[in-house]
C-alpha positions in Angstrom: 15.2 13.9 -14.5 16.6 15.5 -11.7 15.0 14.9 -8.1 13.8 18.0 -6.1 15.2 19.3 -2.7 12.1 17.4 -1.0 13.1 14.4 -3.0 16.5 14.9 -1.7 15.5 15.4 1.8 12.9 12.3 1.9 16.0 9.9 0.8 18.2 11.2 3.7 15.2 10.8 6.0 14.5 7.1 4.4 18.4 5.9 4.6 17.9 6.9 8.4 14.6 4.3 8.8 15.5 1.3 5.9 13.8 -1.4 7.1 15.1 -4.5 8.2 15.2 -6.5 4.6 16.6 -3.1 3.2 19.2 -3.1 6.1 19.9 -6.7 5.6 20.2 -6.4 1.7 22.5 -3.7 1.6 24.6 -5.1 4.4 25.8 -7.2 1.4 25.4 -5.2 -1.4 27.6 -2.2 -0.5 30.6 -4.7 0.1 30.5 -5.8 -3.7 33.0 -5.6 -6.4 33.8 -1.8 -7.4 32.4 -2.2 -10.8 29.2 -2.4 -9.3 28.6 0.4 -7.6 25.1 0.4 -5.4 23.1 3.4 -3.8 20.7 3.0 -1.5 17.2 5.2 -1.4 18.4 7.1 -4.6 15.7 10.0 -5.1 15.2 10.3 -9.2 12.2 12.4 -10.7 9.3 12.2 -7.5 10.4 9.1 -6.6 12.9 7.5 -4.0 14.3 3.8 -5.4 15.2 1.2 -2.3 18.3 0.4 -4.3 19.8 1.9 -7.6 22.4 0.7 -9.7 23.7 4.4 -12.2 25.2 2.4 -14.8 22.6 0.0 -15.7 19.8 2.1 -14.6 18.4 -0.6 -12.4 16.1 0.1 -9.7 15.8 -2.3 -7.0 12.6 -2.4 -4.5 12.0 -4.5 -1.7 8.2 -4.7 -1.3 7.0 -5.6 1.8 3.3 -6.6 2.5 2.1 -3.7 1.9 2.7 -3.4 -1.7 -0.5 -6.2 -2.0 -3.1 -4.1 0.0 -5.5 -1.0 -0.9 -4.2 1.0 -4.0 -0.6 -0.2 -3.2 -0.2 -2.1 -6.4 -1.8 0.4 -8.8 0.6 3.4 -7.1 3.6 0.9 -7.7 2.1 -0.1 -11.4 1.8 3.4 -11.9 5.7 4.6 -10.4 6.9 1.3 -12.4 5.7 2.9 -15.6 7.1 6.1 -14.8 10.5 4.7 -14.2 10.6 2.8 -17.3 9.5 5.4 -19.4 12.9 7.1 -18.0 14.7 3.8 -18.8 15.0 2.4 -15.5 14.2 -1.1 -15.4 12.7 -1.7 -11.8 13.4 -5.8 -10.4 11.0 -6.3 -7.3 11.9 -8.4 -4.6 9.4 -9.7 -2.1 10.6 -9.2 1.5 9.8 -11.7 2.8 12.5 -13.1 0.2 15.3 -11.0 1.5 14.7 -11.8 5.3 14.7 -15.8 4.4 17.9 -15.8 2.3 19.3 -12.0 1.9 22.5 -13.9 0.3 20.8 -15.6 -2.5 19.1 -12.2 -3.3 22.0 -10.2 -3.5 23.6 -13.1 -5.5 20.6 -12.9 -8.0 20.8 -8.9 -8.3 24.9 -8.8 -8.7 24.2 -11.8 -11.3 21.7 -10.0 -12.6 23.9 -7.1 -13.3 26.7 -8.9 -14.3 24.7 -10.1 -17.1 23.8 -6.5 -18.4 
């Protein structure tokens, strides 16, 4: 499930704008132990993953407020689906969770994976 050129292209552009729980998560993340290797908007199939994790096939999303408003959570419902049909599990993180604590949360994800 191979991305496209566009979904290559919108990654690059979306590494250049992360937001600011994205900044602040991967801040952490990208120092971790080499057996856990993290990359950051990873396009796969029409979609561009926050955070993606090869060898467990983890997605990781950080969903601002956005993600409770209009057809926001049917369009994630629908990508989540998509993903796990592909066996990717997603884990979504509110970000209002990451700007509090990002610490914890990247504790919970690299425990997370440790576990798998």
């Amino acid at each position: 499930m191979p991305a496209s050129n566009h979904g290559y292209r919108n990654a690059k552009r979306l590494r250049r704008k992360m937001s600011l729980p994205e900044v602040l998560l991967w801040q952490i993340l990208r120092k971790q132990p080499g057996y856990i290797k993290f990359r950051r908007q990873h396009p796969i199939g029409p979609y561009v993953l926050d955070f993606y994790v090869v060898e467990l096939k983890l997605g990781i999303e950080i969903d601002g407020a956005s993600h409770d408003m209009g057809d926001r959570p049917e369009h994630d419902d629908t990508r989540d689906r998509w993903l796990e049909s592909h066996g990717i599990t997603v884990m979504r993180i509110p970000a209002k969770e990451v700007l509090t604590d990002p610490n914890a949360v990247a504790d919970s994800i690299v425990r997370l994976c440790t576990e798998r």
